[in-house]
N, C-alpha and C positions, 0 to 999 in steps of 0.2 A: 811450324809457325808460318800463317801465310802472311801476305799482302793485306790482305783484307779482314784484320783480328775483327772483333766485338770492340765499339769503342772505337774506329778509324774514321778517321773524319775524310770522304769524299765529296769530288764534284760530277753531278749529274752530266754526263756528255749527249743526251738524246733525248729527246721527249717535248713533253710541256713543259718540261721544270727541267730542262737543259739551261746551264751555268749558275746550277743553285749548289749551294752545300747541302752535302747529310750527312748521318751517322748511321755506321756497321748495328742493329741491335741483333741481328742474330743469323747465322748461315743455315742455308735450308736445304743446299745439295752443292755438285759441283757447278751449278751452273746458277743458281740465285739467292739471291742475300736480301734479307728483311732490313728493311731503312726509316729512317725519320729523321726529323728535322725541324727549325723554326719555318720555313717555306718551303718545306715538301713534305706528304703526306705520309704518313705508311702504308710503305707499299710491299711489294717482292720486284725486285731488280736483278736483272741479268746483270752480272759481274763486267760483262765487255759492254755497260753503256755506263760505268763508273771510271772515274780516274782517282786512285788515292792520294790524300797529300801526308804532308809528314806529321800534320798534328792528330794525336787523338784524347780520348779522354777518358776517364776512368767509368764504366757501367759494367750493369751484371745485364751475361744473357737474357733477351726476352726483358731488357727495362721500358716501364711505360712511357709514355710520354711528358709526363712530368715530372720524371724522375732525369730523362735525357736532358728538358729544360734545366732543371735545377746542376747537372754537369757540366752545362755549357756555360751558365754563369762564375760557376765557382772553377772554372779553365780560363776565365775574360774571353772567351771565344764567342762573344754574343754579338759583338760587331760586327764581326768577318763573317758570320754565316750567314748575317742578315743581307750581306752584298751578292751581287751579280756578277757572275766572270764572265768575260763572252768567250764562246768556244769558235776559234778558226773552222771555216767553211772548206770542204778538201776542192 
């Protein structure tokens, strides 16, 4: 069991869409994980530019994208993802 099940709800630490939420939809190797989200795209993401938080939500490997929507409502997590965290400058 990792960190970063299917279904774990992270924040972007680097990019363009640094201090956005996503969601885990599927691990691709040790080093990158398939993501989506309401404001971020699907992508492939290095695992060291995600931070995990404690909530996640219920999806099957490889769910589409209106299926991840349809999980984030029925979790009331539609607020929260839609916000901005800012991430500390080192």
């Amino acid at each position: 069991m990792s960190v970063y099940d299917i279904g774990r709800v992270c924040v972007k630490t680097t990019g363009r869409e640094a201090g956005k939420y996503c969601i885990v939809v599927d691990i691709i190797d040790k080093n990158y994980i398939l993501i989506d989200g309401l404001n971020v795209r699907r992508r492939r993401a290095n695992y060291k530019h995600l931070e995990p938080i404690t909530e996640s939500i219920e999806i099957k490997k490889g769910a589409s994208h209106t299926d991840i929507e349809a999980a984030i409502k029925k979790a009331k997590l539609d607020k929260k993802l839609k916000e901005i965290v800012s991430i500390p400058t080192k």
